[in-house]
Structure formats: C-alpha cells, structure tokens
C-alpha positions as CSV (number, residue, x, y, z in Angstrom):
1,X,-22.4,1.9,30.3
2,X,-19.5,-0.3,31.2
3,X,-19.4,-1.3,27.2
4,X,-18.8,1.6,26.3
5,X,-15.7,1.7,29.4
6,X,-14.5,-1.4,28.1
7,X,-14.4,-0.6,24.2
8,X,-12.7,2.5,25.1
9,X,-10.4,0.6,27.1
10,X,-9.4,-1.5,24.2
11,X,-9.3,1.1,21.8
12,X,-6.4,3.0,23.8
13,X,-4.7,-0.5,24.3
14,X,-4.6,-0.4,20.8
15,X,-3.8,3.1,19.9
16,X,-0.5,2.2,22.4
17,X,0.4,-0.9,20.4
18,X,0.1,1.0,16.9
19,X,1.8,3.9,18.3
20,X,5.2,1.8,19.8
21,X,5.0,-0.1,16.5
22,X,4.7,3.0,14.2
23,X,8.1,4.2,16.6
24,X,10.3,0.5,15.7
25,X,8.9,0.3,12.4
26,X,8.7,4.0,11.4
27,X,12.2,4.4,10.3
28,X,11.8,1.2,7.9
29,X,9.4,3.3,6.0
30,X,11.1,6.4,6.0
31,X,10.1,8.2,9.4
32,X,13.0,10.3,10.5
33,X,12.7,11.0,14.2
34,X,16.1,12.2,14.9
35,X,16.5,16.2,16.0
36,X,18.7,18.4,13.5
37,X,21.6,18.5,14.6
38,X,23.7,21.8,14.1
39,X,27.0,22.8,15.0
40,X,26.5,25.6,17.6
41,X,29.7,28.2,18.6
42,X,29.2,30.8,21.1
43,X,32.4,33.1,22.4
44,X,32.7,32.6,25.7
45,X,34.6,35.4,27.8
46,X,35.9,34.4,31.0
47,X,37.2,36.5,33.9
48,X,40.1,35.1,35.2
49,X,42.6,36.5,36.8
C-alpha cells in the first residue's frame, strides 16, 4: 500500500515540475497567458454640490 503512496507522491511531484515549466516555457511555443485587455468607459455621475 505505501507503493502505491509513494508512486502517487512522485507522480504529483512531477505533474508540478511539468506544469511550472509548461508556465516559463509556454510562451516560447506560442502559449498566450495574458488576459484581453479592453479599454472600458463607464459615465460616472457625481453629486456634488
């Protein structure tokens, strides 16, 4: 039973390491993981006096 721990252990120690390397490398490759960026106007009323 503790093999079975352990290999799971490893394999999420690994799945980390691919998945930080897949987010510095990505971009190389063509991975965009920037937002859309839009400009956004709203009126704004204010109630001064």
């Amino acid at each position: 039973m503790s093999r079975v721990f352990k290999f799971l252990a490893y394999l999420i120690v690994i799945a980390l390491i691919g998945l930080v390397g897949y987010a510095y490398i990505g971009p190389y490759f063509g991975a965009d993981f920037s937002p859309p960026q839009n400009e956004v106007r709203v009126p704004v009323t204010l109630d001064a006096n």
